[in-house]
C-alpha positions in Angstrom: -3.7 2.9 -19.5 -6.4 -0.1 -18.2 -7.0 -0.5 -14.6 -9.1 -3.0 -13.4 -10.3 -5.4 -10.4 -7.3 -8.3 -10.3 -8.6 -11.5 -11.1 -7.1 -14.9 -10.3 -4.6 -15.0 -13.4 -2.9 -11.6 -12.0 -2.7 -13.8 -8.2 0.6 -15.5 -8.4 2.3 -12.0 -9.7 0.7 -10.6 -7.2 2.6 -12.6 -4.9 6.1 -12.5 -6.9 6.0 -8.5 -6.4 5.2 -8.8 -3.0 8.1 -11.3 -2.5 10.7 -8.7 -4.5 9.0 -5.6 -2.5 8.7 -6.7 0.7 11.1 -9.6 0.8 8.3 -12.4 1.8 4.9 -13.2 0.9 3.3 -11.4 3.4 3.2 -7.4 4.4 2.7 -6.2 8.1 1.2 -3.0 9.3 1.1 -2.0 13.1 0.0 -5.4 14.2 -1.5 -7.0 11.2 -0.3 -9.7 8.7 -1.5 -9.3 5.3 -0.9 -11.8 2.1 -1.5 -9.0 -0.4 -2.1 -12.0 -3.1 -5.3 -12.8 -1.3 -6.7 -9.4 -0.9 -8.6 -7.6 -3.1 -7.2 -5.1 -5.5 -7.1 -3.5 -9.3 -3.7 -4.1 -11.4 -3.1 -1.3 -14.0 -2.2 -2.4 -17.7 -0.5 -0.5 -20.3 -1.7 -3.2 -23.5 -0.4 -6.5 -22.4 2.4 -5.0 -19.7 1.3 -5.1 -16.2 2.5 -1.5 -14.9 0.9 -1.2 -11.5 -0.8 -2.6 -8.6 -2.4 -1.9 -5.5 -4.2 -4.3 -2.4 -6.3 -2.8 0.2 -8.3 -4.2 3.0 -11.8 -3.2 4.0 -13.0 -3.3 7.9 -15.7 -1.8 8.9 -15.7 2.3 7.9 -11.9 1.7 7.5 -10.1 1.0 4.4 -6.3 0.2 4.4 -3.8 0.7 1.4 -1.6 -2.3 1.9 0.3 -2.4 -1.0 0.9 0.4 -3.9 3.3 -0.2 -6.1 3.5 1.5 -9.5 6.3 -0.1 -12.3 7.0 3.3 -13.7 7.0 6.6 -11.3 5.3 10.2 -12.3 3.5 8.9 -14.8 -0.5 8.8 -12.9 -0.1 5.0 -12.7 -0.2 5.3 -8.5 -2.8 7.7 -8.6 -5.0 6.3 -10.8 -4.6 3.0 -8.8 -5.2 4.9 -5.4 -8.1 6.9 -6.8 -9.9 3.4 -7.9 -9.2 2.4 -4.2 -10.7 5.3 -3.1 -13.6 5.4 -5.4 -14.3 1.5 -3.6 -14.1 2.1 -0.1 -16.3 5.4 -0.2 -19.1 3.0 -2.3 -18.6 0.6 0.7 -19.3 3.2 3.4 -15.7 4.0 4.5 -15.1 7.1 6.2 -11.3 6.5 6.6 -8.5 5.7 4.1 -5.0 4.8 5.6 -1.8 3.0 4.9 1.5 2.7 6.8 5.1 3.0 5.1 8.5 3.4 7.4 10.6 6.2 8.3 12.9 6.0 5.3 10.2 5.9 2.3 10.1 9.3 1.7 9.0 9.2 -2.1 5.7 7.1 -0.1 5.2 10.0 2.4 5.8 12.7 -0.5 3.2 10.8 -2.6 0.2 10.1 0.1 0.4 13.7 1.4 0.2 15.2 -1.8 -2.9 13.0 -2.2 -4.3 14.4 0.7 -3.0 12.0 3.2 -2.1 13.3 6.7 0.1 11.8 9.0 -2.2 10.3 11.7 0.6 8.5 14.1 4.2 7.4 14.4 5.1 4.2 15.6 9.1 4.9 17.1 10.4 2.0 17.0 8.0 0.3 15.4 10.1 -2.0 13.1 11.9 -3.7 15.9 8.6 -5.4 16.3 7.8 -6.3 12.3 12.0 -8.0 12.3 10.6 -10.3 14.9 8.0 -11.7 12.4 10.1 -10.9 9.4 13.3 -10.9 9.9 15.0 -9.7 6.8 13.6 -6.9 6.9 16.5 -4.2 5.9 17.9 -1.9 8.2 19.2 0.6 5.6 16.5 1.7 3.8 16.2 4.2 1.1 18.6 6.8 1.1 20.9 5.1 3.1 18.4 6.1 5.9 17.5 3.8 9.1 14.6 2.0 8.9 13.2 2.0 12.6 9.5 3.5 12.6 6.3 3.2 11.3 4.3 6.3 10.0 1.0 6.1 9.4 -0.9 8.3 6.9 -4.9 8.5 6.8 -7.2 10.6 4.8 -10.5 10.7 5.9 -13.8 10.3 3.5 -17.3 11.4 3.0 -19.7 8.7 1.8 -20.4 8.0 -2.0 -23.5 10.0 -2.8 
């Protein structure tokens, strides 16, 4: 398995997974509206199939997971995706590492914390807020569970030597 920066040629599948994952071309987290297809990223290949992706945003010491999203499950393609993002933001002098998923995601929540993620805040509610922008946002989610808050996760980070 490849994993590398995405370039322009991986931009408009970029946008096509985040129109089939998130139902729109844009994600939002807390407050902010992302278009993971213009963010920066790394897209992992297995020969010519593209079998994994991530986005992040850098600001400041913070670094933000917007999108992960791995083709096949339990086979390292998330973590080696995440590590790369990892490896980044602690070159760029980030001392935080976050991302937000919803109540319902628990396979998301199961998967950060075993990374080392903690959850940092809940946002009750929160969703009621992200439907006003997007509106077809489900309210089932996985599990047949309600999708009504926000969790965020955060693992903090020691410069690159």
């Amino acid at each position: 398995m490849r994993v590398a920066p995405l370039t322009d040629d991986d931009r408009k599948w970029v946008k096509e997974r985040t129109e089939l994952l998130f139902g729109g071309e844009f994600v939002v987290s807390g407050t902010e509206v992302h278009d993971p297809d213009k963010l920066p990223g790394f897209i992992a290949t297995e020969g010519p199939e593209r079998v994994g992706l991530v986005t992040y945003d850098i600001r400041g010491e913070d670094c933000e997971v917007v999108t992960l999203d791995a083709l096949c499950q339990f086979m390292g393609v998330g973590t080696m995706l995440l590590e790369k993002v990892e490896e980044t933001a602690r070159r760029s002098g980030c001392t935080r590492l976050w991302t937000i998923t919803t109540n319902d995601n628990l396979d998301a929540q199961r998967f950060f914390q075993k990374r080392g993620f903690v959850i940092s805040k809940v946002r009750l509610g929160g969703m009621t807020k992200i439907r006003l922008l997007k509106p077809n946002v489900p309210r089932i989610g996985y599990y047949g569970i309600p999708v009504r808050d926000e969790i965020e996760l955060e693992k903090s980070l020691s410069p690159a030597d």
